[in-house]
C-alpha positions in Angstrom: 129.8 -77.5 54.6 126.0 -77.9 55.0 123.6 -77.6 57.8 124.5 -81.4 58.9 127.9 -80.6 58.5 127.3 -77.2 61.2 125.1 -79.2 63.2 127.6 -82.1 63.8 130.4 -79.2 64.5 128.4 -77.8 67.3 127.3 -80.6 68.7 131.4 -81.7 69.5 130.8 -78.6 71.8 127.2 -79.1 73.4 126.1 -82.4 75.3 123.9 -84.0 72.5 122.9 -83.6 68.5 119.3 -82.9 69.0 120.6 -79.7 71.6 123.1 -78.8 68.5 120.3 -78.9 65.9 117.9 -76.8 68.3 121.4 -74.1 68.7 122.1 -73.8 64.7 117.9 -73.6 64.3 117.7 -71.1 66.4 120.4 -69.2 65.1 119.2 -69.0 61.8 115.3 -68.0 62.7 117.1 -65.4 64.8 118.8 -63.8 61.8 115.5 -64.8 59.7 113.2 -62.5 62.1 115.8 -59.7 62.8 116.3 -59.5 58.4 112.5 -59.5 58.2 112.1 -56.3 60.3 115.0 -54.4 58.4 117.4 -54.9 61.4 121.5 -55.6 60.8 122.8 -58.5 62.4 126.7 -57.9 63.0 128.7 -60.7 64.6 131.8 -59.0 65.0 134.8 -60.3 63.4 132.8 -62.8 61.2 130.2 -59.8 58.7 127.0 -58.2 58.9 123.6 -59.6 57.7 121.1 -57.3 56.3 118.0 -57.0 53.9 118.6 -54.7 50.8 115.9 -53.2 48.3 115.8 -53.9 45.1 113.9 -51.9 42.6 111.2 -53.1 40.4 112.8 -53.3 36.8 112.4 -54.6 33.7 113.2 -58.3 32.4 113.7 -60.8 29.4 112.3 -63.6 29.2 115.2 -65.8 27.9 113.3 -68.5 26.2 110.8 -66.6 24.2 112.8 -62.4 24.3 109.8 -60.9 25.5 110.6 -58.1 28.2 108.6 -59.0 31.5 108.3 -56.6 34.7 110.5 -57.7 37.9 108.7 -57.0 41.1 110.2 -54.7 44.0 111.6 -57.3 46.6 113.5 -57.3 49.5 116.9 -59.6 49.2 119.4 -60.8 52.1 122.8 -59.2 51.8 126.0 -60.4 54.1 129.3 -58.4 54.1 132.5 -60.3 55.5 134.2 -58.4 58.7 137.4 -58.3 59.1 137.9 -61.2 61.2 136.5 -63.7 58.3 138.9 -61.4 55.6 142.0 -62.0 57.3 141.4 -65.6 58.0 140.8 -66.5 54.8 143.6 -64.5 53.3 
């Protein structure tokens, strides 16, 4: 499934497509800004969105072997709840 694919999905539920792609937008710059200032975002029974630190550390280069440095960053992490678990299994 891809955004289209999500879009058209909520759309079945809302009164037009253009109202669904604003919902799924919205949705996703709400998680965006909440990730950005090192908030959790729990939907319970479907995981928990958060931003993880990662170190700076060392590299290689995989064309040429030379060791490069990697940048401290901040990466999006998502951890399955429960719900999402047993549904799948």
């Amino acid at each position: 499934m891809n955004k289209t694919d999500l879009i058209n999905e909520v759309a079945d539920v809302v009164s037009s497509k253009k109202e669904a792609q604003a919902a799924v937008d919205r949705v996703f710059a709400a998680i965006t800004k909440a990730l950005k200032k090192d908030d959790a975002v729990t939907i319970v029974g479907f995981g928990t969105f958060k931003a993880v630190k990662r170190e700076a550390r060392k590299g290689r280069n995989p064309q040429t072997g030379e060791t490069i440095k990697i940048g401290a960053r901040k990466a999006p992490k998502f951890i399955p709840g429960k719900g999402l678990k047993d549904a799948l299994n």
